[in-house]
Each structure stands twice: as structure tokens, then as C-alpha cells.
RODO-2510 file (C-alpha; in nm, 4 decimals, decimal comma):
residues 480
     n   res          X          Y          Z
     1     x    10,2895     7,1296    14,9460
     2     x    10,1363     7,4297    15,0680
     3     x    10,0595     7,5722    14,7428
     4     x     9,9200     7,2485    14,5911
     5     x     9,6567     7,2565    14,8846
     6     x     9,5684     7,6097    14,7704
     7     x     9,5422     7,5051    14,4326
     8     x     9,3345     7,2199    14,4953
     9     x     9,1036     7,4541    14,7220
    10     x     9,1257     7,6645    14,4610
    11     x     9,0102     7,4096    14,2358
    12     x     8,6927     7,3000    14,4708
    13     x     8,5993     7,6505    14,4899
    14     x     8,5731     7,6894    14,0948
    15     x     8,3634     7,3926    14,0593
    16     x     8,1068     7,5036    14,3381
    17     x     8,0824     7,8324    14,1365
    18     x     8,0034     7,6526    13,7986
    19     x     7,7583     7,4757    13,9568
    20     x     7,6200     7,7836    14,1203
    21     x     7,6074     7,9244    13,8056
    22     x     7,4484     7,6787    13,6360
    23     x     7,1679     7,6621    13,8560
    24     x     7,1250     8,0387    13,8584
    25     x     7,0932     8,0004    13,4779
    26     x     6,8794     7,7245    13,4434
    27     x     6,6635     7,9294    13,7114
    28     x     6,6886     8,2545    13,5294
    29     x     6,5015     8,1174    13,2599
    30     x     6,2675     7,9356    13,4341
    31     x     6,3645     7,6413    13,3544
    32     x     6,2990     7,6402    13,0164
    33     x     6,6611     7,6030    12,7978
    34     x     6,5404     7,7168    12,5165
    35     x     6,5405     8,0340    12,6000
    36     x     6,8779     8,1201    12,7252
    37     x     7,0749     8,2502    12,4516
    38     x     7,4212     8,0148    12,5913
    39     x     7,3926     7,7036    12,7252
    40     x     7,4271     7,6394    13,1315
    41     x     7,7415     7,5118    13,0951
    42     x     7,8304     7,8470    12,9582
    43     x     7,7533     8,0347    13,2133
    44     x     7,8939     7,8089    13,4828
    45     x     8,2370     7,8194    13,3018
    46     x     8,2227     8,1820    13,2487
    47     x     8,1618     8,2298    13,6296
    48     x     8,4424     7,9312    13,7131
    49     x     8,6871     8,1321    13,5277
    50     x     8,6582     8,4527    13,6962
    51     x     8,6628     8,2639    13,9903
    52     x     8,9578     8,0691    13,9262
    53     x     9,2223     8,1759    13,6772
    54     x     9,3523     8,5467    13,8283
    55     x     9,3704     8,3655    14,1702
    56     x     9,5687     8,0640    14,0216
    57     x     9,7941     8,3245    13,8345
    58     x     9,8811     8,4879    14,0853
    59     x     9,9788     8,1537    14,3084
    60     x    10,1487     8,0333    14,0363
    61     x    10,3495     8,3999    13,9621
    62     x    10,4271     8,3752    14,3604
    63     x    10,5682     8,0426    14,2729
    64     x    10,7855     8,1690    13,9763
    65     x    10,9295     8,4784    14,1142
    66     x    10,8937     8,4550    14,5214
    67     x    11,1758     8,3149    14,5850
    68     x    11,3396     8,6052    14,4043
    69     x    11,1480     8,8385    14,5832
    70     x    11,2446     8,6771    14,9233
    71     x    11,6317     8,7154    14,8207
    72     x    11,6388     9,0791    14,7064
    73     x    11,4247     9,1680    15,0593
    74     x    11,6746     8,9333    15,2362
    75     x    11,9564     9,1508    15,0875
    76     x    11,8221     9,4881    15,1271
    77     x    12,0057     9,5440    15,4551
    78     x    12,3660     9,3751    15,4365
    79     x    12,5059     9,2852    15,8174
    80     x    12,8459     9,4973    15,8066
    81     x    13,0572     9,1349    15,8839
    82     x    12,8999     9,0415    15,5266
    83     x    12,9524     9,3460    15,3866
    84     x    13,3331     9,2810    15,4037
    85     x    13,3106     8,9579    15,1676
    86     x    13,3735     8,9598    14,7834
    87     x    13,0892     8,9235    14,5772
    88     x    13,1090     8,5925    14,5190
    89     x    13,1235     8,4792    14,8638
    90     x    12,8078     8,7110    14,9584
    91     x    12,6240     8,5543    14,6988
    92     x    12,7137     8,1601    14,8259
    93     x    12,6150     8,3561    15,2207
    94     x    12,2532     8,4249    15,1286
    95     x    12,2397     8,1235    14,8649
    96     x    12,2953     7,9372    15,2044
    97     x    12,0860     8,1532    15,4044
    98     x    11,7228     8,1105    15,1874
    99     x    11,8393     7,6921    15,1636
   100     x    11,8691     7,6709    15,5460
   101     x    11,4921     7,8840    15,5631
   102     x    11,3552     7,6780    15,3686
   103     x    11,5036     7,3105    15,4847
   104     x    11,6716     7,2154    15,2007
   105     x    12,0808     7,1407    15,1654
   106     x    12,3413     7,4446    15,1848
   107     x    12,6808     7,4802    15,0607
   108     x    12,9948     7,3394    15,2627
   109     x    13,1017     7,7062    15,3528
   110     x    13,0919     7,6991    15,7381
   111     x    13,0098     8,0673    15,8678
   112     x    13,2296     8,1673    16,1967
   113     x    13,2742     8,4460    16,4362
   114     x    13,0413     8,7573    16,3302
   115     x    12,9433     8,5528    15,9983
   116     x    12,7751     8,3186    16,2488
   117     x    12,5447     8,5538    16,4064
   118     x    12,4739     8,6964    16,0563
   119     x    12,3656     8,3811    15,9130
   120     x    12,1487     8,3017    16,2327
   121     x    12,0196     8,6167    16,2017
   122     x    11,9850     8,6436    15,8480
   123     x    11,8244     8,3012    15,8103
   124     x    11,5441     8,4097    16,0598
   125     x    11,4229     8,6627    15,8839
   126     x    11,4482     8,4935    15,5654
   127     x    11,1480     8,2423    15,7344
   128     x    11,0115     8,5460    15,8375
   129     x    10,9643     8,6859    15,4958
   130     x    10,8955     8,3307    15,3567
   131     x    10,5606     8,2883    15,6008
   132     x    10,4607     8,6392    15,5457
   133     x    10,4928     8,6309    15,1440
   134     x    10,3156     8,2993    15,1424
   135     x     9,9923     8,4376    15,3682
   136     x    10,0218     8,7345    15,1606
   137     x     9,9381     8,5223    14,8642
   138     x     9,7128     8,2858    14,9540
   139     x     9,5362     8,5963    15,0994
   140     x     9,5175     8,8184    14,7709
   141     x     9,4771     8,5058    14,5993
   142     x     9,1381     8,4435    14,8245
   143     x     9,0518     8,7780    14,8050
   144     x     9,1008     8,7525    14,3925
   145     x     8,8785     8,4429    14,4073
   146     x     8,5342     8,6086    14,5671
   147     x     8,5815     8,9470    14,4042
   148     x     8,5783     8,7528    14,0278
   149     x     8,2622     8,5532    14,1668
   150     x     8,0869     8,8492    14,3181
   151     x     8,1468     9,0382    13,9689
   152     x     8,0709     8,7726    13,7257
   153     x     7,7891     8,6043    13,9475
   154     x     7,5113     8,8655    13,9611
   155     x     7,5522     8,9474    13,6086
   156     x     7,4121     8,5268    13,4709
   157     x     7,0674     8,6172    13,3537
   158     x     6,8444     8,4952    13,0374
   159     x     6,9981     8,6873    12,7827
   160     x     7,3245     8,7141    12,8977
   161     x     7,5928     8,6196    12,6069
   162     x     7,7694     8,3799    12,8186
   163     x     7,9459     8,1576    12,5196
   164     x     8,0692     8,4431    12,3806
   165     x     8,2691     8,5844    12,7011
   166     x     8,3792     8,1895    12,7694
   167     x     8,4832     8,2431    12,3657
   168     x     8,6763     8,5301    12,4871
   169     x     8,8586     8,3561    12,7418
   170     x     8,9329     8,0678    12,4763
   171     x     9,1236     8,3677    12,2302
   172     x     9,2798     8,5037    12,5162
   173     x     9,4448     8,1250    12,6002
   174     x     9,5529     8,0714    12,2515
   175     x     9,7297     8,4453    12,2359
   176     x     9,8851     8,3690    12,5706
   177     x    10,0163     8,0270    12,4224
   178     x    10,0842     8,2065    12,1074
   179     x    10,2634     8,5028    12,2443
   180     x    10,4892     8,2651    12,5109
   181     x    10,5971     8,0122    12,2073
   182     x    10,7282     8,3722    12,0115
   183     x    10,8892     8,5166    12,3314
   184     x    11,0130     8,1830    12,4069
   185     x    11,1967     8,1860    12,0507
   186     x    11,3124     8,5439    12,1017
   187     x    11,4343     8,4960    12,4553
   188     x    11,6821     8,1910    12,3376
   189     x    11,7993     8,4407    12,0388
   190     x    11,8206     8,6703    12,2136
   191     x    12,0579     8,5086    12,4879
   192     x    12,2616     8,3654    12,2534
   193     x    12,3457     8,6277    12,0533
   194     x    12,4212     8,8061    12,3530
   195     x    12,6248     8,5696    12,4611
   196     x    12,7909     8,5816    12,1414
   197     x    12,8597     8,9022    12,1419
   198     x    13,0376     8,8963    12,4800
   199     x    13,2545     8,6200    12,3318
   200     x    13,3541     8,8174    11,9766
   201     x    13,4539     9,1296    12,1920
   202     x    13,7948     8,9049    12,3224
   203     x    13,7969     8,6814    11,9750
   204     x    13,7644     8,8394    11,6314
   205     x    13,4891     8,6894    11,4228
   206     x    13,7274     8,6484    11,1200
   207     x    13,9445     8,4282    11,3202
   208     x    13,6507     8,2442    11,4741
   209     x    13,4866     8,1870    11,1703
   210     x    13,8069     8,1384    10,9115
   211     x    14,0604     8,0045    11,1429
   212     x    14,1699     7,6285    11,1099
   213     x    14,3277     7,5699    11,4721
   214     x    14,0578     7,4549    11,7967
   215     x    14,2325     7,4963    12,1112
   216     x    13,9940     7,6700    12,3710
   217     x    14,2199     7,6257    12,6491
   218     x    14,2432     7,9390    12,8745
   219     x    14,5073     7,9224    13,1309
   220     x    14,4672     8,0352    13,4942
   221     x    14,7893     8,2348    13,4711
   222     x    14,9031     8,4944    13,1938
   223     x    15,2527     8,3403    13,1895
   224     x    15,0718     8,0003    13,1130
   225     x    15,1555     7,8646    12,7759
   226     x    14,8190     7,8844    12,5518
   227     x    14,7058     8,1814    12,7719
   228     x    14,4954     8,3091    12,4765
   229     x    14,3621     7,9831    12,3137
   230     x    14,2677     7,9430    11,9841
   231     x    13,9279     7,9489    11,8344
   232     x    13,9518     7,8533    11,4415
   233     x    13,5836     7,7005    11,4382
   234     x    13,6858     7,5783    11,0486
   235     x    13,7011     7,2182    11,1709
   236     x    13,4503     7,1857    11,4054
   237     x    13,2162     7,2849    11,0718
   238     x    13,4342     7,0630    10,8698
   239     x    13,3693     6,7352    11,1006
   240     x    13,0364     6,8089    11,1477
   241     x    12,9472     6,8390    10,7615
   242     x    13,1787     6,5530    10,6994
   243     x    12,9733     6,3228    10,9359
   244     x    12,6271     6,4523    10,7882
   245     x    12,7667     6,3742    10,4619
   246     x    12,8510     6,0440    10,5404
   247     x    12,4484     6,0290    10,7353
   248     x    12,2830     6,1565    10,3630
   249     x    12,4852     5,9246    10,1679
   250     x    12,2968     5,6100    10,3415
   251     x    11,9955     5,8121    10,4578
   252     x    11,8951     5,9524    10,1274
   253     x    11,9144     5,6493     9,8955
   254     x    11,7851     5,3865    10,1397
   255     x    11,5120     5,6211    10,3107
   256     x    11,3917     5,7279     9,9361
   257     x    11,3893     5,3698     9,7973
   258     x    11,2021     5,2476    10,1120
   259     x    11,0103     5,5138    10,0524
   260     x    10,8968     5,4079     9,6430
   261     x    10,8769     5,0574     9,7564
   262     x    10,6462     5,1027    10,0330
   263     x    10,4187     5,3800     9,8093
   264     x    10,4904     5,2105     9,4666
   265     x    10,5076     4,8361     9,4990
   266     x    10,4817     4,6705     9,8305
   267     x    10,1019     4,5453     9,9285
   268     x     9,8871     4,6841    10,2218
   269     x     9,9791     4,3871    10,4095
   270     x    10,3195     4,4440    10,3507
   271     x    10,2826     4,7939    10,4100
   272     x    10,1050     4,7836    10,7184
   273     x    10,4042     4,5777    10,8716
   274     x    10,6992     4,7393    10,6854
   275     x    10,6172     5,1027    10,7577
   276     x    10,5875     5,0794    11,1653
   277     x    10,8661     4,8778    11,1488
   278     x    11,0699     5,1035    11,0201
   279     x    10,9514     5,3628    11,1912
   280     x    11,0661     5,1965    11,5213
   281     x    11,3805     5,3266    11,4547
   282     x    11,2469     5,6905    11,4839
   283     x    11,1967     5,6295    11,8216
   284     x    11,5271     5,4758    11,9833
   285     x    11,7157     5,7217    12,1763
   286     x    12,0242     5,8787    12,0190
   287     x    12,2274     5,7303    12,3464
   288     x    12,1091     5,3713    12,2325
   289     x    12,2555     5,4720    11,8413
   290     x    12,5942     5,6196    12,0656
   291     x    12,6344     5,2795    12,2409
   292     x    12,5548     5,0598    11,8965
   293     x    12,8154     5,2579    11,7249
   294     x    13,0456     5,2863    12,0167
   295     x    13,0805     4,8948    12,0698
   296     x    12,9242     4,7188    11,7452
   297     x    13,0066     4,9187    11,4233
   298     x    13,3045     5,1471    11,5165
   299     x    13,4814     4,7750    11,6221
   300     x    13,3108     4,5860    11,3130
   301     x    13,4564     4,8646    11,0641
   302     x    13,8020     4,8937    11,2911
   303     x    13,8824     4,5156    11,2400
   304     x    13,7988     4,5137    10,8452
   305     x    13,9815     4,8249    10,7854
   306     x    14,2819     4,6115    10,9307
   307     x    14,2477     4,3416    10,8178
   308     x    14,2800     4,5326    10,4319
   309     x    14,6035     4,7355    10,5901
   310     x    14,7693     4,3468    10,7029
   311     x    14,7435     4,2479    10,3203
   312     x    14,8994     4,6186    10,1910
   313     x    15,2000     4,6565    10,4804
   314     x    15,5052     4,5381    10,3174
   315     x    15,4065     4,5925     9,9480
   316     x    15,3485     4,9297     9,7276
   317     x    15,1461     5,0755     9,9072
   318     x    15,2826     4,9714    10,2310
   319     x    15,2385     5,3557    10,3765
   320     x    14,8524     5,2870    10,3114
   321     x    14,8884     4,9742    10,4812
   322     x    15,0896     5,0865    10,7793
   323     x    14,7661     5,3614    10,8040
   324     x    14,4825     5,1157    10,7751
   325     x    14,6549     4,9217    11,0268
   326     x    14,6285     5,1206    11,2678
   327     x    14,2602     5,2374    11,2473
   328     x    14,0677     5,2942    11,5473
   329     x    13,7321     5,2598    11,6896
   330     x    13,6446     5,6248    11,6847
   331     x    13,6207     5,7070    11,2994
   332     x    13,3995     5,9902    11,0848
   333     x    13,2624     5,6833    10,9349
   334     x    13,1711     5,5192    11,2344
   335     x    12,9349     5,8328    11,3795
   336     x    12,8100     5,8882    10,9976
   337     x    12,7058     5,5317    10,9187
   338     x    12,5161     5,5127    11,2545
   339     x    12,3452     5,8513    11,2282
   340     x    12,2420     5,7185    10,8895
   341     x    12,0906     5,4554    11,0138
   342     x    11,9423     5,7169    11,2553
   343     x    11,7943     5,9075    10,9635
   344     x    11,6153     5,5978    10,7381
   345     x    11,3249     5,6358    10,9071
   346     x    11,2661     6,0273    10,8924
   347     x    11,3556     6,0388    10,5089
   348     x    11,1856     5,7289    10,4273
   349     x    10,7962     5,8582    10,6378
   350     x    10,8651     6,1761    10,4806
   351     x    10,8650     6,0586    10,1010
   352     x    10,6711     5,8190    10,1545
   353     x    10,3515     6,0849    10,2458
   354     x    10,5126     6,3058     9,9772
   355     x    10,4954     6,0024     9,6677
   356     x    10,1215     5,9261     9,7650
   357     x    10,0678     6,3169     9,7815
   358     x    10,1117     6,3131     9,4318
   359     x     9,7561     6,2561     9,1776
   360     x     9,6713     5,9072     9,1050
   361     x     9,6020     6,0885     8,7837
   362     x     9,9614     6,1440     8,7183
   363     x     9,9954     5,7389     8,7094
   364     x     9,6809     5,6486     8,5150
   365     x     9,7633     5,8842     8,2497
   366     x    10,1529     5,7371     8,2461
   367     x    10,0091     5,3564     8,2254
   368     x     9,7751     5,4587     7,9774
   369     x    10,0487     5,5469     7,7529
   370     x    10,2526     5,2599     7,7581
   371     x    10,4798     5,3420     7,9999
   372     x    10,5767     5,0522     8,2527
   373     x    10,5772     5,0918     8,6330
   374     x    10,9610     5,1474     8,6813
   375     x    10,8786     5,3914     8,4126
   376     x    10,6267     5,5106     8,5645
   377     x    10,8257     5,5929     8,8781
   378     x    11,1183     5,7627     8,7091
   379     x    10,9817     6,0065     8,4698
   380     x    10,6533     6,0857     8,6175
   381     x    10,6336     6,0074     9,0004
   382     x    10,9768     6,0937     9,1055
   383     x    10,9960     6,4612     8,8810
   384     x    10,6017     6,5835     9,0195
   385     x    10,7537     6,4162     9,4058
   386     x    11,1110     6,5744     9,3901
   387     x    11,0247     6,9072     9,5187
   388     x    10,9204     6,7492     9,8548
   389     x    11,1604     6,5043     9,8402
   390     x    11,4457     6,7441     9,8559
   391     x    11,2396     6,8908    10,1282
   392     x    11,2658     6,5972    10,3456
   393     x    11,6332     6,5715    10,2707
   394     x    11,6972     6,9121    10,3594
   395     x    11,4856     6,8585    10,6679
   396     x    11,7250     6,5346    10,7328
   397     x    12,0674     6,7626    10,7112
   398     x    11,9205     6,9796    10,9914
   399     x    11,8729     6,6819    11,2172
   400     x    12,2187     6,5481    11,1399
   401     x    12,3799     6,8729    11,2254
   402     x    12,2045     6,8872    11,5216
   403     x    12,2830     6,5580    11,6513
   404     x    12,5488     6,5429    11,9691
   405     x    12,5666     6,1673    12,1450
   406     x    12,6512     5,9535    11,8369
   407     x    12,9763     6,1630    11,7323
   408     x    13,0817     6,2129    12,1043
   409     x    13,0808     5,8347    12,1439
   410     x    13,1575     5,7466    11,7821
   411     x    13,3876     5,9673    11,6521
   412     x    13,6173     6,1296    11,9514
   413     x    13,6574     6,4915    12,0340
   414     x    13,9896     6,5833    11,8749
   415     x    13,8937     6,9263    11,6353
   416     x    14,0923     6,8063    11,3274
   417     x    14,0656     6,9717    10,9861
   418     x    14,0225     6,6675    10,7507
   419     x    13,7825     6,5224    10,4211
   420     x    13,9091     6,1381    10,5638
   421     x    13,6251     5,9372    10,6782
   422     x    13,8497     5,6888    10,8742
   423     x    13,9708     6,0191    11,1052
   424     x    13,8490     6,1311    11,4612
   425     x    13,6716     6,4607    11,4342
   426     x    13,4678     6,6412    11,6259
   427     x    13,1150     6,8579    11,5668
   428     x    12,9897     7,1937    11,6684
   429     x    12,7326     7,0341    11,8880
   430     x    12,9867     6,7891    12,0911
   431     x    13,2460     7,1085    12,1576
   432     x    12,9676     7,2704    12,2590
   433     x    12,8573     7,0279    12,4978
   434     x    13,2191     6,9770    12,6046
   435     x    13,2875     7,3831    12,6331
   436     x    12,9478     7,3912    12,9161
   437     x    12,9882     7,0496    13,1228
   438     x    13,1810     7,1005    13,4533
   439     x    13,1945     7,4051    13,6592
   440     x    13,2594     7,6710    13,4456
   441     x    13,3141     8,0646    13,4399
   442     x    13,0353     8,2211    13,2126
   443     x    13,2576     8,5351    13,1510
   444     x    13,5551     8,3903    12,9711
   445     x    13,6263     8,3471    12,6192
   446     x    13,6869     7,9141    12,6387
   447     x    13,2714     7,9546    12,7582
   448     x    13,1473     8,2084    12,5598
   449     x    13,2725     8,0252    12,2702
   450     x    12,9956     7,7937    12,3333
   451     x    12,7843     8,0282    12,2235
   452     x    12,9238     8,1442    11,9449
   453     x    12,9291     7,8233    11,8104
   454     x    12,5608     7,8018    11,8740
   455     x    12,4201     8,1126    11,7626
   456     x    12,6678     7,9839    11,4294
   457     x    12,5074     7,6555    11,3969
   458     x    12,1342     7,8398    11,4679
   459     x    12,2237     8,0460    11,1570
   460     x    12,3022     7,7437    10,9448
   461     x    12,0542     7,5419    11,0887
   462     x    11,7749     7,7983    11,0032
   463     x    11,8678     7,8375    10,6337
   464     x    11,8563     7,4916    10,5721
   465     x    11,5053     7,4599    10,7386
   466     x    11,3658     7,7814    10,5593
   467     x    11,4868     7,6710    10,2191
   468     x    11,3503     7,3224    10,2584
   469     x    11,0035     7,4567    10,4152
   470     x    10,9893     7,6964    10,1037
   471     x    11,0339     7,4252     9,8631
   472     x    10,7651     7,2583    10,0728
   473     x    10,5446     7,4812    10,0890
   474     x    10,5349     7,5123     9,6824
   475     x    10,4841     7,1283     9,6539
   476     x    10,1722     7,1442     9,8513
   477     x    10,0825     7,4698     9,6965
   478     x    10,0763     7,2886     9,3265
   479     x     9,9248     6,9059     9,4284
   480     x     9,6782     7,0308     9,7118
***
């Protein structure tokens, strides 16, 4: 609360300098505009900024990081009662001691005896520190505020080059945004592959990447059975490219022949109703597509699938029967279908822009030979289109690999090595899920597996969008 009050002030204080400035400029010149060489609004931003944006990054810096700060100074002296503790337990001690500081809820750990007094003592100076850092800032930040007015202030005259400096300011924004959407990338790389290469120092990449059996289970004892686990990814790749598959198979037909209709045949009218409507589907959450499959298709496709296996059981193919009888909910087919359904909409807007990317020329010169409109479509449109189109489809894959809530709810979590639709399996991005919910040790192999998986899929994932980006990027390169 404190800090939005400083901001706001902050804020006030900036505006009364543009306006300063403004006038300052306007007087400069006398009054007549046309002679300044930037506007007045110029030179009131350029005067608002220096008043305003070191001050607010340093509140917002003190935001980030103090409570770090406040910790390490809070642990620089360790009482000798905590001192005795484990590591662990001195970290949940003055984890507890900066919550009760600053009023908000501790662990249950109750601190006895010498802890006690530590803790009391402890947590008083952590207040201590956390009034003195927060002066300290709003201070500097203050003093930051009237040192960037008193330098950029006297310098507003008639020919001072205002826009450009505010210009300045506007490149240095964009690099800032710039550089933190790189780092940003590099950071999450970087982590994972760290991560990653934590996990393949206990598990051998060969066996992670070629082994066939999933069984992450590390016990708490070494004379546990499965003490070691097993980490054959092979069919957590296998039911994930099985479902996406299954996605493209309904996905790429229906999305692309939505797609001619809406570009080829269908009229504005139609158009204008048809294409939002089918966009809707774009944006229903993945949870709502879980649920659908979960309770409406994975029971629709259960019951018909044994309803065949009641006609089969008892004839030639009883074993076939005897199978289909005994199909589930939770099916490949199930999380497929739906995350096809899922898909329509992004393959369908994509070719759709792609088709009417391509020259009306293309058509008038087809018609004018004789060729018919289906015609037309197939050995003109479609050919000059296809580079995108595979584009769109590779763009489609990506998002199907990706996806996590429709297989957890529609196809189960057993890791099971199979090309059967009607099977459970299980994807990269569900074990992964699975592997991090809970309370978990980040420095054991069942974990770290997590992100080996991920920095896997990452790998896959970014092929697939860098081929299908090339192949876009040469469409647009020939038709734009």
C-alpha cells in the first residue's frame, strides 16, 4: 500500500513537471510556437521523464528484490540456538521470521526454548530492516525525482531538440522490451536445460530417450522395490504423437475444406456469419474441451465401441469382441477427436487468409481457359496455396503437442507403448504436469525428469515451428 502511495505521488509529481515544462517552453519562445524547434508537449514529457522513470525504477527494483535483501541482512548474523538446525529447518525459521514482520501467515513449526527468543528477536529486527529499507527508498527515490527535474528543467529553451531526446527515451523502451522478451527466452532455456542436465547425470540419455518402460517411481528407501525407476520416455512420445495424429486427421481435412468453402464458394453473408462462428471455438478453454470429452464423447464412443464387441463375442472373432467389449471411457481416440475439434478453427483461419493471399489473377487466368471452379481450386488455387497451407498444419502439430488438459481427462495417465487408438496413453505434457504437482524434491531424478521431458518436447516443438515458419516465410516471399 505504501508503495502504491509513492507511486501515485510519484505520478502527481511528473505531471506538475510537464506542465512546468510546458509553460517554460511556451514562455521561452515568447509565445510564439512556431518557433520552437519541438512542440510543448515535447518538452514537458522530456522533463516528466527525468522526473519520473529512475525514481519509479528504483521503487519498483525495491519491490522486486527487497525482500531478498531483507532476508540475506536478516541472516547475516545466525543466533547460535539456530545455528544448530539443518538447513532445511533454518530456512522454514527465517521463512517464518520475514512472514511474522511483515503480518502475513507462517508455517505450523512452533519455535520453543532458545528458538523462541531467537524468533522474537529475529523477527524484530527483520521490521527493523523492513522500515529502514522502505524510508531508504522512498528517500533515494525522492531524491532521484528533483535531481532529474533540476537537470532536465533549466536546460527547456527555444532551440532545444526536445522530440528528439523524448525519441530517445521511446528507443530506449523498445530495447528494454526487446532485450527482456530475449532474456526472458534465454532464462527458460537456460533453466531447463539445466535442469536437464542435473537429471541425465543419474539417468543416461540413451535410456531416456530409447527406452520403452515409464515408471518414475523413486522409493524413500534403497531396499524399496523400484528404488531406481525407470525412465524409457519412448511412450510418452508415442501417445503423444498418436493423439496429434488422431487431432490432424479431423483438423486438417475439415479446417482446410472450411477453409476453400468460406474463400472459394460461400457468400459474404455467409461468410460474415460462418467465419466468427467458427472461430468461437478458438476461444473455449482447453478445460471446457477436457470436460466435453471427459463426459460426452469418451462415453458416446465407449457405448458404440460395445455395442460392435456384443455382436462379435461368441463368433470368429470373438477375441475382438471380448476386447471391444470392454472399452473404456479414457481412449487415444477420445483425447484426439476432441483436440481435433480443438484445432478446426486454427487450421481453418489460417488457410483461409492463406487461399485469399493468393492473386485473383491466378483465378481469372484459370476461368479464362475453360477450367471450372472445382477446377479451378484443385490445380491452380490449392498448388500456388499449399506452401502456407502446410504451414498452418505444421503450426497445428505444435499446438497439439503442446496441449495437456484434454489427454489428462480424456485419455488416462498410464505410459503405454501402443499404435491402438481405443488404448489409454499418456503425453509428454500430462507426465510432466503429473511429475511437478504435489510437494516435491527438486533434486531427484522422478523431478528432474520433468525437465528432461521438457527441454525434449522444446526441441521437437521448435523444429516443427521453424520448418513451418520457413515454408511461410517463402509463401509470402513469392505472392507479396
Amino acid at each position: 500500500m505504501i508503495f502504491l502511495i509513492a507511486l501515485a505521488a510519484l505520478l502527481a509529481l511528473s505531471a506538475s513537471a510537464y506542465q512546468l515544462a510546458r509553460r517554460r517552453a511556451v514562455s521561452s519562445a515568447g509565445g510564439r510556437l512556431a518557433i520552437l524547434h519541438s512542440l510543448p508537449g515535447y518538452h514537458g514529457t522530456w522533463v516528466a521523464l527525468w522526473t519520473g522513470a529512475p525514481a519509479a525504477l528504483l521503487l519498483v527494483l525495491f519491490l522486486i528484490f527487497g525482500a531478498r535483501l531483507e532476508g540475506a541482512a536478516i541472516q547475516a548474523q545466525t543466533p547460535p540456538a539456530v545455528a544448530k538446525l539443518d538447513a532445511q529447518r533454518q530456512a522454514v525459521f527465517y521463512s517464518d521470521v520475514q512472514a511474522t514482520a511483515a503480518g502475513k501467515a507462517r508455517s505450523a513449526v512452533s519455535w520453543d526454548g532458545e528458538l523462541k527468543t531467537a524468533f522474537e528477536a529475529k523477527t524484530a529486527e527483520a521490521r527493523n530492516i523492513s522500515t529502514l529499507g522502505l524510508v531508504l527508498a522512498i528517500g533515494l527515490a525522492v531524491v532521484l525525482a528533483l535531481a532529474g527535474f533540476l537537470l532536465a528543467y533549466p536546460r527547456l529553451n527555444k532551440d532545444f531538440r526536445a522530440r528528439n531526446r523524448v525519441e530517445g527515451w521511446t528507443d530506449l523502451l523498445l530495447v528494454v522490451c526487446s532485450a527482456v522478451a530475449v532474456l526472458t527466452t534465454v532464462a527458460i532455456v537456460a533453466s531447463v536445460a539445466w535442469e536437464s542436465f542435473r537429471f541425465f547425470q543419474s539417468v543416461s540419455p540413451l535410456d531416456f530417450w530409447f527406452g520403452t518402460d515409464w515408471s518414475p517411481q523413486i522409493a524413500m528407501r534403497e531396499d524399496q522395490v523400484a528404488a531406481k525407476g525407470a525412465f524409457g520416455a519412448v511412450p510418452l512420445f508415442a501417445g503423444t504423437f498418436l493423439i496429434m495424429a488422431i487431432a490432424m486427421i479431423l483438423a486438417g481435412p475439415v479446417g482446410l475444406f472450411s477453409a476453400i468453402y468460406l474463400s472459394e464458394y460461400a457468400g459474404s453473408a455467409v461468410r460474415a456469419w460462418v467465419k466468427p462462428l467458427l472461430e468461437i471455438l478458438a476461444g473455449v478453454p482447453t478445460v471446457v474441451y477436457g470436460f466435453f470429452a471427459a463426459l460426452t464423447v469418451g462415453p458416446i464412443f465407449r457405448s458404440f465401441f460395445n455395442w460392435i464387441g456384443s455382436f462379435l463375442v461368441g463368433g470368429p472373432l470373438d477375441g475382438l469382441g471380448q476386447y471391444l467389449a470392454g472399452v473404456q471411457n479414457q481412449m487415444a481416440l477420445t483425447a484426439g477427436v476432441v483436440m481435433g475439434i480443438m484445432l478446426i478453427p486454427f487450421v481453418s483461419s489460417l488457410s483461409d487468409d492463406i487461399i485469399n493471399a493468393v492473386p485473383q489473377s491466378l483465378r481469372d487466368g484459370s476461368l479464362a481457359m475453360g477450367a471450372t471452379k472445382s477446377e479451378t481450386i484443385t490445380q491452380v488455387i490449392l498448388p500456388a496455396a499449399l506452401p502456407g497451407v502446410v504451414g498452418a498444419m505444421m503450426l497445428a502439430m505444435s499446438r497439439a503437442i503442446g496441449e495437456t488438459m484434454i489427454v489428462a481427462m480424456a485419455a488416462g495417465l498410464q505410459a503405454k507403448l501402443t499404435a491402438n487408438p481405443l488404448d489409454t496413453v499418456t503425453t509428454v505434457t500430462v507426465q510432466i504436469v503429473t511429475l511437478l504437482t504435489g510437494d516435491q524434491e527438486f533434486d531427484s531424478p522422478k523431478t528432474l525428469a520433468a525437465f528432461g521431458l521438457g527441454l525434449t518436447l522444446f526441441v521437437v516443438t521448435l523444429t516443427l515451428n521453424i520448418i513451418a515458419l520457413t515454408i511461410v516465410r517463402k509463401y509470402r516471399e513469392q505472392y507479396d
